[in-house]
KESEBA-932008 format. One record per residue (C-alpha): residue number from 1; x, y, z. Coordinates in pm, 1 decimal. Example, Ala and Ser with C-alpha at 12.3 -4.5 7.8 and 13.67 -1.06 7.14 Angstrom:
1/1230.0/-450.0/780.0
2/1367.0/-106.0/714.0
//
This chain:
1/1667.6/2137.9/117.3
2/1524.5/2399.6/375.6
3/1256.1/2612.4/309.4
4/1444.5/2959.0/242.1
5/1178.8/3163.0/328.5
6/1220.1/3011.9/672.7
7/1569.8/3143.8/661.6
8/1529.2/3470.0/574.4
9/1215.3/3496.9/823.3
10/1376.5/3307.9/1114.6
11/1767.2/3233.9/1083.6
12/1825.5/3218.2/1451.7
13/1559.6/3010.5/1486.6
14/1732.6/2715.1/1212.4
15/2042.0/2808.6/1390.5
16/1912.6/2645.9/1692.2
17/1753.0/2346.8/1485.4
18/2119.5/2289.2/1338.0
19/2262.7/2347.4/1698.9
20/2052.7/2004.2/1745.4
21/2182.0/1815.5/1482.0
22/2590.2/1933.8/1563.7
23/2570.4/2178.8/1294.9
24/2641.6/2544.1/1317.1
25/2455.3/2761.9/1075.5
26/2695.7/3076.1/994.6
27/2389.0/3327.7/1022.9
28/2618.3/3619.5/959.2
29/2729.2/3514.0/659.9
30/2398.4/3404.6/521.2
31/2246.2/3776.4/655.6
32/2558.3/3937.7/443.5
33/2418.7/3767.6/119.1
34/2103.1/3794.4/166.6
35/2157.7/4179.3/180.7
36/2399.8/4149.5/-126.2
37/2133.6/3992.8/-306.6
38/1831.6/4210.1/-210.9
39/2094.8/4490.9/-336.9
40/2151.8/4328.1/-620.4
41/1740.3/4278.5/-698.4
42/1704.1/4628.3/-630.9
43/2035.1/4729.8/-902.2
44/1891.7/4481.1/-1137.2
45/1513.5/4648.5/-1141.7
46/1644.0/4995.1/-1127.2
47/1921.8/4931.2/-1447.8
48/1630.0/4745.2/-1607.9
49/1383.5/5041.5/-1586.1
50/1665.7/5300.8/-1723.8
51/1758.8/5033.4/-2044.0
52/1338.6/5024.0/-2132.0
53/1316.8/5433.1/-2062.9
54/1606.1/5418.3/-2349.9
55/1434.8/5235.0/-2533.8
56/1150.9/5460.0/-2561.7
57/1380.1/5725.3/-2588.9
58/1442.1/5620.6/-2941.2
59/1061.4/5595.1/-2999.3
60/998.9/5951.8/-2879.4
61/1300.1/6112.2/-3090.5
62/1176.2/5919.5/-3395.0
63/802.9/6086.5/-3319.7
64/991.3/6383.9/-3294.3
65/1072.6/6409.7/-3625.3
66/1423.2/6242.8/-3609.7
67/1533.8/5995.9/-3845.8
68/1530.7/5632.6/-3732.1
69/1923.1/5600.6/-3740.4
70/1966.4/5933.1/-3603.9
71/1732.1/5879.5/-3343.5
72/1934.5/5510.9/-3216.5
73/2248.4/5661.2/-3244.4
74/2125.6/5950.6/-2989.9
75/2060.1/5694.3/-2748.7
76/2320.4/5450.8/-2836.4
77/2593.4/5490.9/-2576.0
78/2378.3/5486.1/-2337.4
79/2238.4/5169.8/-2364.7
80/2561.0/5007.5/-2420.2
81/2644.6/5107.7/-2110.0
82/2354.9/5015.0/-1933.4
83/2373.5/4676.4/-2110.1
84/2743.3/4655.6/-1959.8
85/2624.9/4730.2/-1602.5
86/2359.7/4495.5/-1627.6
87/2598.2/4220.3/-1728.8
88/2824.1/4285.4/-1437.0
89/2506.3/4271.1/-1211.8
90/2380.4/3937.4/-1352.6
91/2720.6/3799.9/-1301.7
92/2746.6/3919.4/-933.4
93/2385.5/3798.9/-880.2
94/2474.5/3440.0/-1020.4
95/2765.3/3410.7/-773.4
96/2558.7/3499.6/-492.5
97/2289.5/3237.4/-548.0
98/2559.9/3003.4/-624.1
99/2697.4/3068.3/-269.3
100/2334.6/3088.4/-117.3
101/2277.3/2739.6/-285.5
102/2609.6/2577.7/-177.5
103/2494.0/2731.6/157.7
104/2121.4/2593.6/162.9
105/2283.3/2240.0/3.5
106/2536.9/2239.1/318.0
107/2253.3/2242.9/601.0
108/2110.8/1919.2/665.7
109/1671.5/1862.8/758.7
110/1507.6/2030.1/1066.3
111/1481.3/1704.6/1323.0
112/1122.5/1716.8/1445.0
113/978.9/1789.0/1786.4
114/984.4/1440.5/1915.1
115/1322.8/1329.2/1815.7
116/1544.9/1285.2/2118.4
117/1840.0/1511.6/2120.4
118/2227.5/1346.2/2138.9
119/2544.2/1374.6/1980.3
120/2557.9/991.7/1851.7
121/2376.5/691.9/1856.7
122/2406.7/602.8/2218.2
123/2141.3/792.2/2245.7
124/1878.9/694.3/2061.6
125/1595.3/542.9/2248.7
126/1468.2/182.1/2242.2
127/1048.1/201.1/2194.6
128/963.8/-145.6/2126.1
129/1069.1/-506.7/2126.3
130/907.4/-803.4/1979.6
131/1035.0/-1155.5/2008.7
132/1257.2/-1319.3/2245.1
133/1650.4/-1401.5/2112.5
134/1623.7/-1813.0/2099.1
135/1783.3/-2028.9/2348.0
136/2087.1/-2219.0/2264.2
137/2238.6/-2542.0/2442.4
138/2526.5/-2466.6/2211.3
139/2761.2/-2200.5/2149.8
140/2618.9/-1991.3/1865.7
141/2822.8/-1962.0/1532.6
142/2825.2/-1679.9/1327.9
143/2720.0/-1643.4/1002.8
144/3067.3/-1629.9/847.3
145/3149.1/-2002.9/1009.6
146/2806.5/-2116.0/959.3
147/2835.7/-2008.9/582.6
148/3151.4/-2112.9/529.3
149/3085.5/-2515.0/526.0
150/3105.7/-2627.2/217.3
151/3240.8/-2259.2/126.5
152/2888.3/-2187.7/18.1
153/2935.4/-1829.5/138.6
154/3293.4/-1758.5/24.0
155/3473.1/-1419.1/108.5
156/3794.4/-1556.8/29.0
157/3633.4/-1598.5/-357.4
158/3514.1/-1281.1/-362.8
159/3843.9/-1130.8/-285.0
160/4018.2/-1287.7/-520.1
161/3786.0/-1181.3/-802.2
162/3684.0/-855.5/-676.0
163/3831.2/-768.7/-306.5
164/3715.0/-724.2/52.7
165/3429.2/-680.7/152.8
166/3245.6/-871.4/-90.5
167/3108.5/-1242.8/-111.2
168/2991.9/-1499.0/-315.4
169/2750.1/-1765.5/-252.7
170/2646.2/-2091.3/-375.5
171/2344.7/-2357.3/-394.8
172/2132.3/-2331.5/-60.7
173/2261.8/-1992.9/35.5
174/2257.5/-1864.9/-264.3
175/1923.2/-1993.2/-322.2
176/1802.5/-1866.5/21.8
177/1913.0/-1524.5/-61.4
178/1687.2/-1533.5/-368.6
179/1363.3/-1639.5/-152.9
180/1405.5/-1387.0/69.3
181/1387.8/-1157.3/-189.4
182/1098.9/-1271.6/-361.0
183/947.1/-1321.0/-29.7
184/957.4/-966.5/63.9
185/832.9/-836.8/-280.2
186/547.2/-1055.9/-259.1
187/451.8/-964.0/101.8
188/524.3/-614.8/12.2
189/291.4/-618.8/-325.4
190/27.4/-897.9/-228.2
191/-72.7/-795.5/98.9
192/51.2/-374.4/118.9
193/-31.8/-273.8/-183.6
194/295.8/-124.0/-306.5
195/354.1/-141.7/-694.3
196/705.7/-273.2/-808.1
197/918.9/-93.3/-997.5
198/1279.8/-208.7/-1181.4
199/1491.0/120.0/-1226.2
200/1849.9/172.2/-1333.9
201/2160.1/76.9/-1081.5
202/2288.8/388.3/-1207.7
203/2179.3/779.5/-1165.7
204/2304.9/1102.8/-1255.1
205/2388.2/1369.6/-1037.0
206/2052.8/1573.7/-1056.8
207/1907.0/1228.9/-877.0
208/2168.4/1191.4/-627.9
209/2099.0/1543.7/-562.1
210/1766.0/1556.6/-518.1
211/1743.3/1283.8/-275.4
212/2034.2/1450.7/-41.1
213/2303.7/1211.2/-141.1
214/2531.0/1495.0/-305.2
215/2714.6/1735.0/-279.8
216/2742.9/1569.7/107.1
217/2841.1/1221.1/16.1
218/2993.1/1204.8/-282.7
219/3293.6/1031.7/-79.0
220/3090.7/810.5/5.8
221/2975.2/679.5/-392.7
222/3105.7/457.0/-626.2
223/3126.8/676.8/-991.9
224/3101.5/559.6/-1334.9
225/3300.1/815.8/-1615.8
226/3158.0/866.7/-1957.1
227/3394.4/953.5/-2229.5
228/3365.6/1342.3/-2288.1
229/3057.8/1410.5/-2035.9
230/2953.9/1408.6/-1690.4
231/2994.0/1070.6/-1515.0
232/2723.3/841.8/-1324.4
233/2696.8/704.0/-960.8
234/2627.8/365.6/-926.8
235/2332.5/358.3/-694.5
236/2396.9/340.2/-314.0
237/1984.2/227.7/-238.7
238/1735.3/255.7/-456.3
239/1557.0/539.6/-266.1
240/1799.1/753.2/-507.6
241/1616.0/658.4/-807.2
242/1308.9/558.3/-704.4
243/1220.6/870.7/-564.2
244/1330.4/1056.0/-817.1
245/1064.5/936.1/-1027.5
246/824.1/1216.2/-946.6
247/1185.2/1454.8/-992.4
248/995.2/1775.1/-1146.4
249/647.5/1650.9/-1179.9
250/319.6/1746.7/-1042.0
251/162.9/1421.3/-920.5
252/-218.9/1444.8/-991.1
253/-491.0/1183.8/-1105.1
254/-548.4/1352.5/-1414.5
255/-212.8/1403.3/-1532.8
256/19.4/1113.2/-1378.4
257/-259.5/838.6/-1431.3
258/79.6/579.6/-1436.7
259/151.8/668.2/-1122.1
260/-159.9/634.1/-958.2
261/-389.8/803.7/-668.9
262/-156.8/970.7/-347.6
263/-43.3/813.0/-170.2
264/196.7/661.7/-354.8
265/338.3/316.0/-284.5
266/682.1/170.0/-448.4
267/895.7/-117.7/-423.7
268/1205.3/-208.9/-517.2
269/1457.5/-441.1/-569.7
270/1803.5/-382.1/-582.9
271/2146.4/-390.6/-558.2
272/2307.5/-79.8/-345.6
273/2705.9/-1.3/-376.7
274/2848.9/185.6/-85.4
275/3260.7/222.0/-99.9
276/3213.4/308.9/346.2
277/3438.0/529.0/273.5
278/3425.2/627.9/667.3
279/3459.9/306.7/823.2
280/3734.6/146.6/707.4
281/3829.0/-91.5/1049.1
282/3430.8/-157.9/1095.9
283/3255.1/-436.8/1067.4
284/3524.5/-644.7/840.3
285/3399.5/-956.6/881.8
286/3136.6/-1100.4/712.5
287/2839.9/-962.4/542.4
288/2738.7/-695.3/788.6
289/2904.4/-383.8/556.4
290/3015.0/-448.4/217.0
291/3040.4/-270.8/-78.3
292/2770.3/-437.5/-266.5
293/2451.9/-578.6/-95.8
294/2072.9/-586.3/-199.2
295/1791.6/-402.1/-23.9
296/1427.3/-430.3/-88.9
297/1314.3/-77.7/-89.5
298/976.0/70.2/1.7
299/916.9/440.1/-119.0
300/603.6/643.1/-46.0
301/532.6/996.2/-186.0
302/213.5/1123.8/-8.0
303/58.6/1507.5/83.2
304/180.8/1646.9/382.8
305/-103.6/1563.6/613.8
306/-46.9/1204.1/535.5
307/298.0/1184.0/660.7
308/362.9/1114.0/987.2
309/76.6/848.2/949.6
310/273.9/696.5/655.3
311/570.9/657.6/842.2
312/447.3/415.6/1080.6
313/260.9/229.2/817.6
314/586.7/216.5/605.2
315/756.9/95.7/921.4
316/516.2/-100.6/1036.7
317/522.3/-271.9/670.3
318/880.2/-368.1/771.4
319/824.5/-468.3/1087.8
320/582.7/-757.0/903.6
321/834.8/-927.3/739.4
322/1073.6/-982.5/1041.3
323/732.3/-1076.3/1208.2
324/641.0/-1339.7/909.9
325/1034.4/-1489.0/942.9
326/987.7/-1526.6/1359.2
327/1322.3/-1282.2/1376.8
328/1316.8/-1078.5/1728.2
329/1394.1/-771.5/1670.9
330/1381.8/-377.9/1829.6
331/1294.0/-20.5/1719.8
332/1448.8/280.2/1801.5
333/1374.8/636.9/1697.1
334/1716.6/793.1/1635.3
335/1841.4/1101.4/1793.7
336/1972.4/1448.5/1638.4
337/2357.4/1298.0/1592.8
338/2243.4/995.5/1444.7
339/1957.1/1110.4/1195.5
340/2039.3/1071.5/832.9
341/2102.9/1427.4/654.5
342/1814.0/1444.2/481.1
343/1574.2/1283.8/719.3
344/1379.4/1493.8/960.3
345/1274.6/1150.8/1193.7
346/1443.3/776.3/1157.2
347/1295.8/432.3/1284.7
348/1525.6/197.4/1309.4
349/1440.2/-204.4/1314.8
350/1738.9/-386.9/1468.4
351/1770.3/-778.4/1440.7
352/1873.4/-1025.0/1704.9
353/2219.4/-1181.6/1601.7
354/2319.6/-1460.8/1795.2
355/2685.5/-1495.8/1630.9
356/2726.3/-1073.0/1784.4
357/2518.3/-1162.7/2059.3
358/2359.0/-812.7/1968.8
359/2072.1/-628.1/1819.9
360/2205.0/-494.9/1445.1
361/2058.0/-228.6/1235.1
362/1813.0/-404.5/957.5
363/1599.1/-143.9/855.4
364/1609.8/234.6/865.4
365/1279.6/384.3/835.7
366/1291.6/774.0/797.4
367/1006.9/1042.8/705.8
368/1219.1/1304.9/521.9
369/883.1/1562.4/486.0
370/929.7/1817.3/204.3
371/1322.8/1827.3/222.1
372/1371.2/1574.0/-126.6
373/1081.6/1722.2/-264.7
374/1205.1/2048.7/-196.0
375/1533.4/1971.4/-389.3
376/1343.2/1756.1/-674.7
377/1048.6/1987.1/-706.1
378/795.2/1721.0/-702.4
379/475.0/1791.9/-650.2
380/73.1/1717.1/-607.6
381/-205.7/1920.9/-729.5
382/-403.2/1974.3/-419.9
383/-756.0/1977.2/-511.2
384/-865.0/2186.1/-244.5
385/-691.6/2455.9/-384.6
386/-588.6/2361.7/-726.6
387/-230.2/2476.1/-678.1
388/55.4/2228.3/-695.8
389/257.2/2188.4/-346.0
390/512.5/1960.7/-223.8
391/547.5/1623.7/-135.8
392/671.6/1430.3/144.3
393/841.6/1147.5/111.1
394/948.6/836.0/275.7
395/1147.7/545.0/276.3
396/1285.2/214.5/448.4
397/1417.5/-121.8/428.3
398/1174.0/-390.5/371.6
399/1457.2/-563.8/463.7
400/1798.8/-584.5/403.0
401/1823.4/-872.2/189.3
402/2233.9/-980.2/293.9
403/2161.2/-885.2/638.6
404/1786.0/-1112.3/685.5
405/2043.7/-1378.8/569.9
406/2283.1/-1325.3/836.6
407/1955.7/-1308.6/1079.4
408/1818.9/-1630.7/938.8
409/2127.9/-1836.5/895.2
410/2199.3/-1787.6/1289.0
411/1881.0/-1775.0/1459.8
412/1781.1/-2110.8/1281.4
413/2098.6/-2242.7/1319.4
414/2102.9/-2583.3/1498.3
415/2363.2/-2802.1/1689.4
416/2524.7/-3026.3/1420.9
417/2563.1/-2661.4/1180.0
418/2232.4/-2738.1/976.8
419/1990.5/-2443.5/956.6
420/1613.3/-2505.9/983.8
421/1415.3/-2295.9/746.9
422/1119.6/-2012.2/885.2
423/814.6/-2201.1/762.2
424/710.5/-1878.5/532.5
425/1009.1/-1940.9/289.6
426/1010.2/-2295.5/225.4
427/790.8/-2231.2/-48.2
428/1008.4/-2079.3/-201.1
429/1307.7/-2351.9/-122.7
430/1136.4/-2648.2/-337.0
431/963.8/-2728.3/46.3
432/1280.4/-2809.5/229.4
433/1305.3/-2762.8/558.2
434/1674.6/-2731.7/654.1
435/2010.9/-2650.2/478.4
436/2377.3/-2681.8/551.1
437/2250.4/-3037.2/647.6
438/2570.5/-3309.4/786.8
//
């Protein structure tokens, strides 16, 4: 959420910031409430100093010589009436910060400086490549046919249990999905120095709000009804929960010793459930977009100098692991239509897919500065000044586990349909060396 005080001080000013990222900020409307509800303040203190000079009132008539129950009856009508106008004023008040909240909720993060301006992701901007796409004497297979010998990754299956876009795998591919997992968590713990964490696959709404997912995605989320309460949302990455770890707490050494020292360094496996809601028609084959995939998550909650530093780390930390599995891949920083609503700057890592014959999106990478925090009220104890302040946070990929399969099982894929293994995981596959093998 944006800073109000920047509102109030500047609205034309986040006008033009929205104006980058296609939204338009109603300034007028926002100027008409905040007037209602400096009028309102004003009311409020003014009916508040009248009910306490009644109240003395009493206090003087009973020094006075009046009897006690004389002395409230005097004074009586009066304060029921000023306790009626101040209930009509709290009320008003309450549905103007309701509107000024659905208002605030509505705008999405200030894009920083360096994030190129455009209206979708055609232009975002390409600032690094590593690895050259392999060189086939064959014509590349996807994923889908490649997986689909010996039905050991099974759509059809999946539908029939479940329904599209969903899958189920067997034996090698089901067992290669599982290295890559623990793969990444190692790498991630062993040599980064995150801390894992195992949180719930489902959050309530206070976490899907703090994070940015609601109220501007709920479309977009799979829910879960209790009977006679509120209902949960199945988690759609485990950013949502993960970050909300520090959800109203002031991180400090003293008092969060579980946590640790700032910065703050998670990881996380998970599953993430996404019902796409808007792109039905995209993507409907294979394992590119489904409704359920696993992620391994990094998270890091650091003090505001920190963060832009972070960000490349935390990408950087991605970067590794398509490195370690020899996968070429490309970054690009996305531009103002393409940035995530709560993100105010978004690395992406694309992957070289020779069944597409394209770079695909693997990891997103985004600093979101104090927007979560904002929302969450997390905070650190600066001990410069002693005061609490808020966080940034971060978060990315580190990788997409479905989609590193898709990356693996066709850049290793070989001539007679066998896929050679990246020397890193067969560890982790009882030391073979290929799979799918005639």
């Amino acid at each position: 959420m944006l800073d109000e005080k920047l509102l109030r001080k500047d609205a034309k000013l986040v006008a033009i910031q929205m104006q980058r990222r296609g939204v338009q900020f109603d300034t007028e409307l926002f100027a008409r409430l905040e007037t209602r509800r400096k009028s309102l303040d004003v009311r409020l203190q003014d009916l508040q100093a009248q009910r306490n000079a009644a109240s003395k009132k009493v206090g003087e008539l009973i020094k006075s010589g009046l009897e006690v129950d004389a002395a409230k009856a005097q004074v009586a009508e009066t304060q029921r009436d000023l306790d009626a106008q101040l209930d009509t004023v709290k009320h008003e008040q309450s549905a103007v910060r309701q509107e000024l909240d659905e208002l605030l909720m509505s705008l999405p993060n200030i894009a920083a400086d360096d994030v190129p301006d455009g209206s979708d992701e055609a232009a975002n901007v390409e600032i690094d490549r590593w690895g050259e796409p392999p060189t086939m004497d064959f014509q590349p297979r996807d994923h889908v046919d490649l997986g689909g010998q010996q039905r050991l990754l099974d759509f059809e299956l999946a539908a029939k249990i479940t329904g599209s876009r969903f899958a189920v795998m067997r034996r090698d591919i089901a067992q290669l999905h599982r290295a890559l997992i623990q793969f990444m968590l190692d790498t991630h713990i062993d040599e980064h120095g995150y801390q894992e964490v195992h949180v719930p696959f489902m959050v309530n709404s206070a976490s899907m709000t703090g994070t940015g997912q609601l109220p501007k995605f709920a479309e977009d989320s799979f829910t879960v009804p209790l009977h006679g309460q509120d209902h949960y949302y199945l988690i759609p990455t485990a950013e949502v929960p993960v970050t909300n770890i520090v959800r109203d707490d002031i991180v400090s050494a003293k008092d969060t010793p579980h946590l640790g020292d700032l910065p703050i360094k998670f990881v996380c496996h998970s599953p993430c459930f996404r019902s796409e809601a808007g792109s039905y028609g995209r993507d409907t084959r294979g394992m590119i977009r489904q409704h359920q995939f696993e992620k391994v998550e990094l998270v890091q909650l650091v003090p505001p100098e920190h963060s832009d530093a972070a960000h490349e780390e935390l990408t950087a930390h991605a970067e590794a692991i398509l490195r370690k599995l020899d996968l070429p891949y490309r970054k690009v920083v996305l531009c103002t239509g393409d940035l995530g609503f709560s993100a105010r700057k978004t690395l992406d890592l694309e992957v070289w897919l020779p069944g597409q014959n394209a770079y695909r999106e693997i990891s997103s990478c985004s600093n979101f500065g104090d927007y979560q925090a904002r929302r969450m009220n997390a905070r650190w104890r600066n001990p410069q000044t002693g005061k609490p302040e808020l966080l940034h946070t971060l978060n990315g990929s580190g990788l997409a586990i479905g989609r590193t399969l898709v990356a693996v099982l066709e850049n290793y894929q070989r001539a007679d349909g066998s896929i050679a293994l990246p020397e890193v995981l067969r560890s982790y596959m009882g030391e073979k060396t290929h799979i799918l093998a005639q």
